[in-house]
C-alpha positions in Angstrom: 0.0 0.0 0.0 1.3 3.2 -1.4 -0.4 5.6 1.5 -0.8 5.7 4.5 -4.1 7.3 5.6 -5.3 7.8 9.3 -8.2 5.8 10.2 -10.1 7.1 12.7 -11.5 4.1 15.5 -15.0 5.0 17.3 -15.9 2.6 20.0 -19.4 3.6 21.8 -19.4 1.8 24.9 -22.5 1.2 27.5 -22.6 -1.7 29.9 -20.5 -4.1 28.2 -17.9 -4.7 31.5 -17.9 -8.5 30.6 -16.6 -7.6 26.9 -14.7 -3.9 26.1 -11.6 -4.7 27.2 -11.4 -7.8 24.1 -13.3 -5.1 22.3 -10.6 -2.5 22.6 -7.7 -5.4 22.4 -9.1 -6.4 19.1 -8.1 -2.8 17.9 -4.7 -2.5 20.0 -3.4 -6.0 17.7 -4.9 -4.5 14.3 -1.5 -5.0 11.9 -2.6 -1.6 10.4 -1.2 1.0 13.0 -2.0 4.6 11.9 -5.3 5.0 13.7 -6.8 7.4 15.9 -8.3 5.7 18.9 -11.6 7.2 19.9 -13.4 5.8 22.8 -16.5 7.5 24.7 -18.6 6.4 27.4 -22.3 7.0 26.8 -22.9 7.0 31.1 -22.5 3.3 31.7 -23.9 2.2 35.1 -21.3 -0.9 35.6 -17.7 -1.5 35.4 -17.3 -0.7 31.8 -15.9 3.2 32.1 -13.7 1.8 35.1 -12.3 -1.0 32.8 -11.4 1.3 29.9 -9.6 3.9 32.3 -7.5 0.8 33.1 -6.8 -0.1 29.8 -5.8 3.4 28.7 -3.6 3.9 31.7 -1.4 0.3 30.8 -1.4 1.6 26.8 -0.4 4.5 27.6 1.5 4.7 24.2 -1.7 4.6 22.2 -3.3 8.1 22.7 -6.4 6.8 23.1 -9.0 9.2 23.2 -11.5 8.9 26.2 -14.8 10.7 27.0 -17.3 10.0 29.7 -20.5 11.4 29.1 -24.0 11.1 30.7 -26.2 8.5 28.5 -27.3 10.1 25.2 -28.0 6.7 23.2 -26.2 5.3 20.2 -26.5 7.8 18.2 -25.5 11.4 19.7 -22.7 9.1 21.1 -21.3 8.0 17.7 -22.0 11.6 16.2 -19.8 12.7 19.5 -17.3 10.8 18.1 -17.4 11.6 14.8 -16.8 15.6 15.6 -13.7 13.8 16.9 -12.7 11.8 14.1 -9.9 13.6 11.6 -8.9 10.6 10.3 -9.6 9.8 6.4 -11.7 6.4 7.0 -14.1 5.6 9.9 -14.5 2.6 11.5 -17.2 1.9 14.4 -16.7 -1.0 16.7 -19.7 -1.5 19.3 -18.1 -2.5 22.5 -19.7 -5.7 22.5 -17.8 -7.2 19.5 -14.4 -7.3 18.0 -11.9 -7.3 15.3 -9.6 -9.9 13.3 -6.4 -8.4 13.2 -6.2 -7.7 9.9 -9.2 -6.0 9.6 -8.1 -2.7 9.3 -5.4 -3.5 6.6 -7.8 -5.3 4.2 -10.4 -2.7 4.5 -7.4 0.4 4.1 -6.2 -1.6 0.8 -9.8 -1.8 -0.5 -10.6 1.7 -0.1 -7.4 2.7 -1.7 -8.0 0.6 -4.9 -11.4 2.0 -5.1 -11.4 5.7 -4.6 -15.4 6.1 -5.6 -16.2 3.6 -2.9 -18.8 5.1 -0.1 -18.1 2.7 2.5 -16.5 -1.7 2.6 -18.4 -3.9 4.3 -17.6 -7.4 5.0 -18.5 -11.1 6.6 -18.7 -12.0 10.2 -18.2 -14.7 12.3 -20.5 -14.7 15.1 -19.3 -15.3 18.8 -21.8 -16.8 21.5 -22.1 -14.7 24.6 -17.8 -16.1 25.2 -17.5 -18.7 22.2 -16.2 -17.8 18.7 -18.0 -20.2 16.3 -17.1 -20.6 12.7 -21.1 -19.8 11.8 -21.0 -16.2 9.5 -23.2 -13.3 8.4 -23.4 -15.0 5.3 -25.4 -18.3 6.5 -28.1 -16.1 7.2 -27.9 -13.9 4.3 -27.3 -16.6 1.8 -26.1 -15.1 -2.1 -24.7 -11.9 -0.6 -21.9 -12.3 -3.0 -24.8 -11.8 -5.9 -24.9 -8.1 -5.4 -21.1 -7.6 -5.9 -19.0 -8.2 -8.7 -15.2 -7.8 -7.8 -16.2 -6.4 -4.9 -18.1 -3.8 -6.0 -22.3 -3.4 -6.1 -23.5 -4.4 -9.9 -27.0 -3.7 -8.4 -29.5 -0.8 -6.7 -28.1 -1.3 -3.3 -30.2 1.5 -2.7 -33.5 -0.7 -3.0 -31.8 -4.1 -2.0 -30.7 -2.5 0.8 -34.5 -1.5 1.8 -35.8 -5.2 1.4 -32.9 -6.9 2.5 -31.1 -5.3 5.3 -27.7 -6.3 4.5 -25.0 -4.9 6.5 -23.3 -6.5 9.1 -22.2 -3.2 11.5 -19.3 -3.8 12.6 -17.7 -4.6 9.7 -18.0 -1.2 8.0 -15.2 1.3 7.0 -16.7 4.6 5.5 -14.3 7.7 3.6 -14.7 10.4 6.3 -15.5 13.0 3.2 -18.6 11.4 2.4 -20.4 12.8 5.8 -20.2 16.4 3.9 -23.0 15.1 1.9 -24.9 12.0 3.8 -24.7 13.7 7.3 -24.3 12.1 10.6 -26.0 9.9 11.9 -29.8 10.4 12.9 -30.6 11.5 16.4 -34.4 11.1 16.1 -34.6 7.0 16.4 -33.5 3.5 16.2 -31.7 1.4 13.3 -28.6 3.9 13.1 -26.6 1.7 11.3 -29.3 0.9 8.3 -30.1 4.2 7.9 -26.7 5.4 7.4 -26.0 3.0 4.6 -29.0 3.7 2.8 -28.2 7.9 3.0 -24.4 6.8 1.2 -26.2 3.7 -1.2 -28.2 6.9 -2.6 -25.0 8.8 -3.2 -22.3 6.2 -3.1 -21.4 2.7 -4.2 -20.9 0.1 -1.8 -18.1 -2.4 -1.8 -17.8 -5.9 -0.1 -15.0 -8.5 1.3 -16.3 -11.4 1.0 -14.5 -12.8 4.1 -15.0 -12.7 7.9 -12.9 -9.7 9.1 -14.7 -9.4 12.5 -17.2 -11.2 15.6 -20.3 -10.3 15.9 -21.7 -11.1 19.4 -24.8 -12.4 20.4 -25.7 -12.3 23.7 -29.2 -11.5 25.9 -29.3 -7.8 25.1 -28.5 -7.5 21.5 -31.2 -5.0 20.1 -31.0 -7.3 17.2 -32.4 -10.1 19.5 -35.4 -8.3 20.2 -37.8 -8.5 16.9 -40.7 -6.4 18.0 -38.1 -4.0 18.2 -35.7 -4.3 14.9 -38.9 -4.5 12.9 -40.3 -1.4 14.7 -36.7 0.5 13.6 -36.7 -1.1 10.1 -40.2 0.5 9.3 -39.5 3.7 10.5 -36.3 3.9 8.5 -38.7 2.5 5.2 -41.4 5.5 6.1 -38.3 7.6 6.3 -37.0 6.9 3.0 -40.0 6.3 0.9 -40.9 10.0 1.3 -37.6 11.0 -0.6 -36.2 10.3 -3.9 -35.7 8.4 -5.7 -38.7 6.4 -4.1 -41.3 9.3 -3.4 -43.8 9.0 -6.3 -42.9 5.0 -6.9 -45.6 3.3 -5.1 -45.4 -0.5 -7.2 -41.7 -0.3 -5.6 -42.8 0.5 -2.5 -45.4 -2.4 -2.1 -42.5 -5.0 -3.7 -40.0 -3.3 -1.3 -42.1 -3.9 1.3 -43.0 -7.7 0.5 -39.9 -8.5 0.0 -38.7 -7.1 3.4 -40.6 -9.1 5.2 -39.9 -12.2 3.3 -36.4 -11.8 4.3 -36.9 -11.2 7.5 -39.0 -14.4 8.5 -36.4 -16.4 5.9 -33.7 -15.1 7.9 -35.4 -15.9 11.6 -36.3 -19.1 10.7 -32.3 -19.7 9.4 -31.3 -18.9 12.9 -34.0 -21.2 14.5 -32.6 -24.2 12.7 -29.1 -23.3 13.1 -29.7 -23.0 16.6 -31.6 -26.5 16.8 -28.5 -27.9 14.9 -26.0 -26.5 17.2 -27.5 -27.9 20.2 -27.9 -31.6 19.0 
């Protein structure tokens, strides 16, 4: 890799005592070492703020960024970190998961090679509660690879993004510039992530490693555990982004969007059901 660009690291943490200090590890062994190392507190009520003081004071070298804050939710928090960020790629890590360690590098390399690119996504393993598993994204989202071709959309991710919500979170690198145009995140609700990479689909192309390059935990308070609650967010993004263009006067795609959606969604929960019945046998 000719350059060397700053990548700018935003970790939101809030109760996860049992997990941010592998979260921050994961980014402390990343082979790719120019980063800024962001890390705010949104006004955890355990051990977590305590744990990362810790950490900061034994890697001293690292210059990690810490704030402690009072609890704002997701989204002010990683928008508070983003007024931060001066780096030339952004890369969230929830403080629940973690990074393989060459993460960073692959997703730098990417970028580089493809200057137009919004944002890279890629696979994920999953890791229950404390066990990694070799189960990925991609055996619940079956044919992902379909909407890529050399890593790069040859679809509407815009729309296939709408009825098939896509992107694994943690995986994502964005180009810093891009927030000129999409904005930050939105305050106003749930579904942060989703919304955000339908704002730079509209504007950008997507691109996608089709590897694992992180672990996604599962554990009793994912948000994405609780479906009364993910659909809730999914719709209100859809509402959200029906009334703008390019969908605003295209009611057929709306209906198909919206069958299709929900489709995928039960597909997707019954996948985990039997996946789940097959690991326990």
């Amino acid at each position: 890799m000719k350059n060397n660009p700053l990548v700018s690291v935003i970790i939101p943490a809030y109760n996860h005592e049992m997990y941010i200090e592998e979260a921050l590890q994961s980014v402390i062994k990343q082979t790719y070492k120019n980063i800024q190392f962001i890390v705010i507190d949104d006004g955890s009520t355990d051990r977590t703020a305590e744990i990362i003081e810790k950490f900061i004071k034994i890697n001293q070298d690292k210059k990690i960024q810490f704030i402690r804050k009072q609890n704002e939710g997701i989204c002010k928090t990683l928008n508070r970190g983003l007024a931060l960020a001066t780096g030339d790629y952004i890369a969230c890590l929830a403080s629940d998961d973690k990074w393989i360690e060459n993460k960073l590098d692959e997703q730098v390399a990417f970028m580089e090679d493809n200057k137009n690119i919004g944002l890279v996504c890629s696979d994920a393993y999953f890791t229950k509660f404390n066990q990694d598993t070799n189960l990925k994204w991609s055996n619940y989202k079956e044919g992902m690879d379909q909407y890529f071709k050399k890593g790069i959309q040859n679809c509407n991710m815009h729309e296939v993004l709408l009825a098939r919500p896509l992107i694994c979170a943690v995986t994502v690198m964005l180009r810093r510039s891009i927030f000129d145009e999409v904005d930050y995140f939105d305050e106003k609700g749930r579904g942060e992530d989703t919304d955000m990479w339908l704002r730079v689909a509209r504007k950008y192309p997507i691109g996608y490693i089709n590897k694992p390059l992180v672990y996604y935990r599962m554990h009793g308070t994912n948000v994405s555990n609780n479906n009364i609650k993910l659909i809730k967010g999914l719709l209100r993004i859809i509402r959200k982004h029906f009334k703008e263009e390019p969908l605003r006067n295209a009611p057929i795609k709306k209906i198909k969007i919206l069958i299709t959606l929900f489709i995928n969604i039960a597909v997707t929960r019954i996948k985990r059901v039997l996946i789940n019945y097959r690991d326990q046998k």
